[in-house]
C-alpha positions, 0 to 999 in steps of 0.5 A: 761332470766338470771335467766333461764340461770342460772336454765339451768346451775344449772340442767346441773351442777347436772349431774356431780360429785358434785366436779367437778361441783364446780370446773367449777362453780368457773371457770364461775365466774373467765370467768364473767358468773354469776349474777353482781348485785354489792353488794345490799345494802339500808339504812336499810340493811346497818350494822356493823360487828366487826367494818367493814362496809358491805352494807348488813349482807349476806355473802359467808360462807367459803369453796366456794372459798377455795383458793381465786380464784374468790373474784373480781366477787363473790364481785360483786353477792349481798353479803355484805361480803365473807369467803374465805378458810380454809387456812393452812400453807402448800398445802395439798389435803384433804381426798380421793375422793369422798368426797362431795355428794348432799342430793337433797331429803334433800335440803342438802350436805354431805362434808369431805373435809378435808381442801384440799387447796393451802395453805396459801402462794398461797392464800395470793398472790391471795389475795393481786392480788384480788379487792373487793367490800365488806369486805373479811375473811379468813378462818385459819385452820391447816394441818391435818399432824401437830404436833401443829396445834395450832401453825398453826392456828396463823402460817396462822394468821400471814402470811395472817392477813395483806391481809384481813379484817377479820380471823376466827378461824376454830376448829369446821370443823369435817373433820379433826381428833381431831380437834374440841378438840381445842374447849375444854375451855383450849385448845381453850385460848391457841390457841386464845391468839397465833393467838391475839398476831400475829393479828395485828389490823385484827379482830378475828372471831370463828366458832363454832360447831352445836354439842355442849351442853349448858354447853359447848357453855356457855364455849366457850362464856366465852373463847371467851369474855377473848379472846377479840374475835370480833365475833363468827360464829354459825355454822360449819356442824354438825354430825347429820343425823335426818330425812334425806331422801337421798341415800347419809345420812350415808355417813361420813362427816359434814352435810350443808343446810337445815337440819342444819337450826333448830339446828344451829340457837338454838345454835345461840340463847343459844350463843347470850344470853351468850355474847354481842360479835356479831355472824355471823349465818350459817346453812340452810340459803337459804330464805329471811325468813330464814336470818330474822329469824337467825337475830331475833335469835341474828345473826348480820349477816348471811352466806350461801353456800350450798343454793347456789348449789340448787338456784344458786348466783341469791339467794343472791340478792333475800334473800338480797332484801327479808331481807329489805322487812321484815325489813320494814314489822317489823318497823324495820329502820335498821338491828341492830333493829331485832338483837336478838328480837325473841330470846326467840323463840329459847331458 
């Protein structure tokens, strides 16, 4: 009956701008009107990411809850771990609506946000206010009007690094202009050693872009080994438009979901083998079979988001308990078993 509920929900949800359904969508959560399953663990789906223990390696990947605003219940819908964010230093309102479109035909979504938020004093005293059951991040990004977005990044580090668990680094988002030229080898140091030296004891994560080429994915490898990086995210939405059916593909934007999957987890696999530093894998993720398969790429954990628009939270629980069954099916006792053993399929 609750997940016919929540189908209903999802169609009614579809009518409306995407926006403005996302919009209520965080207010059912804030009113306790989505599924509370309590973080899904198992002695199998139990993990370590970047010394944090999470009960299973599924997380919400950020821009869902960009300002914190529903950590309590999101905590209590299966995730292993959440992404909130991006943050910057001051409020700013993103790019002109309208900015997020569905790609149903694609199973996929078109965003250019631009990192529209509250900015990062409202959302650390949101997070200080928040309890939560597994490990929260926060996204760091930089206002689109600075003229040192670098220093913004370690300017957000410093201000919400005691609030959470973890902080990523957000250069790959292709919403903001000239942004991911931070992912350039020298601009990229510069910018990590000013958010290491304000981090505190807080692990550092990266995102990085899908649209990268080998060269430059084994620079971001090595600037992130120097760097002392504790994780790396593969990846952010990509520019490409290959094969999409939908109205909506030339819309301008980053691109998430389903079309993602492929691309995102063969820079995945092309990074795992360039470093030991444990990757978190985005990109298409809507499947039990689908985190397996970004897990055997050489993901210690995966994140989703826009599967989450089409199937709802009660996805989490499926793909959660999904991951153990193939686990088990595998031989494998626990999911640092399957890290990386498929590798070579990807590459």
């Amino acid at each position: 009956m609750k997940k016919l509920l929540e189908q209903i929900g999802l169609r009614a949800l579809r009518q409306i701008d995407p926006e403005n359904a996302h919009a209520l969508a965080i207010q059912a959560l804030q009113n306790g009107l989505a599924p509370a399953p309590g973080p899904i663990t198992s002695d199998r789906l139990k993990t370590q990411l970047a010394g944090m223990a999470l009960p299973n390696p599924i997380g919400l990947a950020a821009g869902f809850d960009k300002n914190a605003q529903a950590i309590a219940p999101l905590s209590q819908a299966g995730f292993g771990f959440l992404e909130v964010g991006a943050a910057t230093p001051v409020p700013q309102p993103g790019n002109p609506k309208p900015r997020l479109f569905r790609l149903a035909e694609d199973g996929a979504a078109i965003n250019r946000f631009g990192f529209n938020n509250d900015g990062m004093t409202a959302i650390g005293a949101r997070l200080g206010a928040a309890s939560s059951s597994v490990p929260v991040g926060i996204n760091l990004g930089a206002n689109k009007t600075s003229e040192d977005r670098a220093a913004d990044f370690a300017k957000v580090m410093a201000h919400l690094g005691g609030a959470v668990d973890f902080a990523t680094v957000n250069v790959s988002s292709p919403n903001t202009e000239k942004l991911r030229d931070l992912q350039g080898p020298a601009a990229l140091a510069g910018l990590l050693d000013g958010v290491m030296q304000v981090r505190g004891t807080t692990p550092v994560f990266l995102k990085i872009a899908p649209d990268l080429s080998r060269d430059e994915i084994a620079d971001i490898a090595t600037v992130a080994r120097d760097a002392r990086v504790d994780a790396l995210i593969a990846t952010n939405t990509t520019l490409s438009r290959d094969g999409l059916r939908s109205a909506h593909a030339s819309e301008a934007g980053g691109l998430s979901g389903q079309p993602l999957f492929e691309r995102s987890t063969r820079v995945l696999a092309q990074l795992s083998a360039q470093t030991d530093i444990p990757i978190v894998g985005v990109g298409g993720v809507g499947s039990a079979e689908q985190a397996y398969a970004k897990i055997c790429a050489g993901a210690s954990a995966v994140q989703l988001y826009t599967a989450l628009v089409f199937g709802g939270l009660s996805l989490v629980s499926e793909i959660a308990q999904g991951l153990d069954k193939l686990l088990a099916r595998d031989g494998f006792a626990c999911v640092q078993e399957a890290v990386g053993s498929r590798r070579g399929e990807w590459l």
